[in-house]
N, C-alpha and C positions, 0 to 999 in steps of 0.2 A: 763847259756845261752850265745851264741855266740854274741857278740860285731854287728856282721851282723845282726842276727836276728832284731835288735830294727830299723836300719835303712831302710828309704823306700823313692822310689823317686817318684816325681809328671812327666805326662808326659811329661812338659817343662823339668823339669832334664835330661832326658835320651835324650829328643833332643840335648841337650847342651853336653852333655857327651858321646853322638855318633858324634856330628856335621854333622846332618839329621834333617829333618825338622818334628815337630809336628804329620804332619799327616801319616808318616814315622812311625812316634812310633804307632800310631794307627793301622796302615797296619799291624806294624807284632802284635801285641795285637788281632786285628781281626784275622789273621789268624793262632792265638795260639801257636806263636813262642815263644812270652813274656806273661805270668802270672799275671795277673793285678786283683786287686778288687775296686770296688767304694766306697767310701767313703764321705757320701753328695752326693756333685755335679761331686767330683773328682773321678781320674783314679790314683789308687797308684799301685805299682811295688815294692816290697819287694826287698832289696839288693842281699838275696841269690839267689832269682829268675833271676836278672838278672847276675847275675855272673854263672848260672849254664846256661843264654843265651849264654852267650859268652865262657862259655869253649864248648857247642856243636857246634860254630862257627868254632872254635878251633879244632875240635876234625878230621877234615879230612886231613889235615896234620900232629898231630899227630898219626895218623892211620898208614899216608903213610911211615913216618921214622921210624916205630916201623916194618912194616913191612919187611923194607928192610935191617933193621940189623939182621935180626931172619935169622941162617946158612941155605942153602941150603939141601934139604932132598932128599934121592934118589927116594925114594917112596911116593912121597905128598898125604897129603891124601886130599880130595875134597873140596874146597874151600867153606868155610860157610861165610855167612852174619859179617861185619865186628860185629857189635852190640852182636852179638854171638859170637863168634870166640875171642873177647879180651873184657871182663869183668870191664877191667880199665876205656872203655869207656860210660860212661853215655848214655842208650838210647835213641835216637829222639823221641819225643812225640808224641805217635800213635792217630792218627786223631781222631778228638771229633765231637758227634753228634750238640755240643754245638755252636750257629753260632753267629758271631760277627757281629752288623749291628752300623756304623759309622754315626748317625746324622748329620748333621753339619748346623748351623747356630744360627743367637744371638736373638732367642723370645722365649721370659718365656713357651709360647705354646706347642713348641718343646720338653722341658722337659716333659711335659706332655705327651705326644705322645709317646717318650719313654718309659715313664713308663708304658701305655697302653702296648705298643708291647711289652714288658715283660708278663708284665701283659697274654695277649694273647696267649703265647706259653713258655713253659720255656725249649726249643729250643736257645731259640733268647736272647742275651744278650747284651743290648747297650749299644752303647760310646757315648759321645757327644764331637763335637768340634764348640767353637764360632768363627766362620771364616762369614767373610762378603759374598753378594752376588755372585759378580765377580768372587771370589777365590772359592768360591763354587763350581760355574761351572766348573772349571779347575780341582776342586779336584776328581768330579766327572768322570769328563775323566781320569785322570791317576789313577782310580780304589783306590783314598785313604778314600773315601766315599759313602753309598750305600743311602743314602738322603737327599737331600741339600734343602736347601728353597734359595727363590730368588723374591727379589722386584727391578726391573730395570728400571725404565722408559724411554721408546724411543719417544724425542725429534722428528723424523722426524715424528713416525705413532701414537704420544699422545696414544700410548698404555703401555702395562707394559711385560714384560718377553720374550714373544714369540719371538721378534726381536732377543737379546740378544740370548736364549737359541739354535736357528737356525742356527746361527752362528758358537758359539759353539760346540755344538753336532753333527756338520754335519755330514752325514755319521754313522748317530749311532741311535741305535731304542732306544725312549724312551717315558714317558709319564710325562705330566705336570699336575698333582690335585689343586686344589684352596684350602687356607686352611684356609686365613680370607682377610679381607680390614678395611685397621684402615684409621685414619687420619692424616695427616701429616701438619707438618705447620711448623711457626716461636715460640721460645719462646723467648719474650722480657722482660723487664726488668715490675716490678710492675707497670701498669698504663702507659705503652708504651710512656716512656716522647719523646723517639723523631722520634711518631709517624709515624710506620713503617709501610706501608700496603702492598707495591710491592714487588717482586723480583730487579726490576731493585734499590727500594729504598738502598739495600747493596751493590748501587755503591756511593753512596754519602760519601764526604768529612768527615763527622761526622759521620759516620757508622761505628763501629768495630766487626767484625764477631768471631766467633769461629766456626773450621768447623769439618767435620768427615775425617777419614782415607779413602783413595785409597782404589777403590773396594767395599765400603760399599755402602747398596742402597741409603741412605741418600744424601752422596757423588755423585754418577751419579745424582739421581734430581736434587740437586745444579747445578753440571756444566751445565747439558742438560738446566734449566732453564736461564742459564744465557749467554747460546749460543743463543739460543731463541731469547732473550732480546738484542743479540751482546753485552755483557755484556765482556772482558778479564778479567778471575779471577787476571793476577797480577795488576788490578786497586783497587783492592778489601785491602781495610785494615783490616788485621788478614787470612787471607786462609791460612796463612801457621800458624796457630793456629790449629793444631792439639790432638782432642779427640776421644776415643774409643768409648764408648760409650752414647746411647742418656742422661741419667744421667749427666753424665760428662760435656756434651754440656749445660745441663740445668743450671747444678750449676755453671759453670760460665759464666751465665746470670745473674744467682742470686746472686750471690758474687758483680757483679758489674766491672768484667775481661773482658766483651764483651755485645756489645749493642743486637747483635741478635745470635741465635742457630736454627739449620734447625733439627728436632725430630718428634717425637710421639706425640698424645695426652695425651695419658696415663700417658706418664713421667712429664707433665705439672701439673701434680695433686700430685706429691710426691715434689714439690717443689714452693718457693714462686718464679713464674716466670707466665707472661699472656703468652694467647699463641691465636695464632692467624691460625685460619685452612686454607690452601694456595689448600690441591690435598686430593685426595681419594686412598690410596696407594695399590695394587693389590700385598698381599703376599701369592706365590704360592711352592708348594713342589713337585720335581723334583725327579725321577726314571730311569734308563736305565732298558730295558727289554732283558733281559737275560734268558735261562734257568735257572738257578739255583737259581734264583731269584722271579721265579716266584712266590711261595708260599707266599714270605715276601710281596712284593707289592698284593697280595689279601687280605692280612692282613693287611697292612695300608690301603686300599681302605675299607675295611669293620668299623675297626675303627673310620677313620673317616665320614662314614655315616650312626654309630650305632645315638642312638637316647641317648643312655648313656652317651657317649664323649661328645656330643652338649651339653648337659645339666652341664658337668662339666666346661667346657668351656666359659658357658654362666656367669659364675657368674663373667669374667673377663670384667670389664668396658672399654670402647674406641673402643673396637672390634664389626664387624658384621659376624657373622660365619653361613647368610644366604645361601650360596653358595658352604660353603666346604664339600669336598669329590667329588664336580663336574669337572668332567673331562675334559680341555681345550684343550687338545692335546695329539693325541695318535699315534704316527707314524704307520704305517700299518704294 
């Protein structure tokens, strides 16, 4: 066996080894440039695979100097297809009924729904990427994903998404589904010793925070909460304490590394942390409407207001999935 064959890379690989970004790799993955299979949760790329990407990258300038050394003939005969015509060249991969549809967002849910839309058509093969709110919506505009979720809350209209995604998509037809509403809060330390209840309270002296990345919905509550309040995050001791996810934020509360963490409820139960509910968070899932698209978005609109999914669903605690598959917004 070839030395290549055992080796295989993770999506982050090939971003790192193109110097392109993640959902770059996905884009051409979707569009069946690059050979990819799941594994778990992951997206792997076999080394021959991608080295037989890059020689058909390759392969149109070696086409073009191959062709101009070959001597001049009096009598040419009809020019065939390069793919035909020179043998040496590995064919381009004749289009697949097979379509790649790019998740993107970080709740456990989402896997689920995936696996659904599999499930539903074996047409349809998913990616998943854990990309925060914000970049969501970005991803979705430069076509590197075909369903993003998005919890944003808008500080001026006390509502969640639709300010944010209006912006955003201007100019572009789409459709926002509802797919749950958890709850959001503070987690503090066991028995809340320096009895935190406000927002404005993580401006105090004796306050240490740990907070979320830029772009994550977590992250906009925060700051919108703390404009509100005329709060400047650099009075704030720890903002630039930077964690990925709500996990992350909990356990170092729990460790005893930060007085408070802005999360889930959910996550408040996988760790010894109190947790104290601040808002009602509006997590909703995002579509452009396209032709060619059309079939996928009736299939996640049927999915999610099969009576089957709800039931799967239901056995996740912190969630209300009263609401999902209801339609908030449907451009004309």
């Amino acid at each position: 066996m070839n030395s290549q064959d055992k080796v295989s890379y993770t999506t982050e690989d090939l971003a790192d080894l193109l110097q392109v970004s993640k959902l770059t790799v996905y884009d051409l993955i979707k569009k069946g440039e690059i050979i990819a299979y799941r594994v778990g949760r992951q997206m792997r790329i076999d080394a021959s695979d991608f080295e037989a990407y890059k020689d058909r990258m390759k392969g149109g300038s070696d086409r073009a100097s191959t062709k101009s050394a070959e001597p001049a003939a009096t009598d040419p005969e009809p020019v065939m297809p390069p793919v035909l015509k020179d043998s040496a060249i590995s064919p381009l991969p004749q289009p697949r009924s097979l379509q790649h549809v790019i998740i993107s967002g970080q709740d456990v849910t989402l896997d689920l729904l995936a696996n659904a839309i599999t499930a539903a058509s074996s047409n349809y093969r998913t990616l998943r990427s854990h990309t925060g709110s914000l970049n969501n919506l970005f991803a979705l505009v430069q076509g590197e994903a075909d369903i993003v979720s998005t919890h944003l809350f808008d500080g001026d209209t006390g509502s969640y998404n639709i300010p944010y995604i209006r912006r955003i998509l201007i100019g572009r037809d789409y459709t926002v589904v509802n797919l749950l509403s958890r709850s959001a809060g503070f987690y503090v330390q066991s028995g809340n010793p320096k009895n935190i209840t406000s927002w404005r309270d993580l401006n105090r002296n004796d306050i240490q925070i740990v907070n979320r990345e830029l772009g994550s919905g977590i992250r906009v509550l925060l700051d919108e909460r703390l404009r509100l309040e005329g709060v400047l995050p650099k009075t704030i001791s720890g903002y630039e304490h930077i964690e990925m996810t709500h996990l992350a934020v909990a356990s170092k509360v729990a460790a005893g590394e930060a007085d408070i963490g802005v999360g889930i409820e959910k996550i408040a139960n996988l760790v010894n942390v109190d947790y104290i509910p601040m808002t009602v968070e509006q997590y909703d899932l995002v579509m452009l409407k396209k032709e060619d698209n059309t079939t996928l978005r009736e299939t996640v609109l049927n999915i999610l207001q099969s009576e089957t999914f709800k039931k799967e669903l239901a056995t996740i605690k912190g969630y209300d999935f009263s609401r999902m598959g209801q339609i908030l917004y449907d451009t004309p």
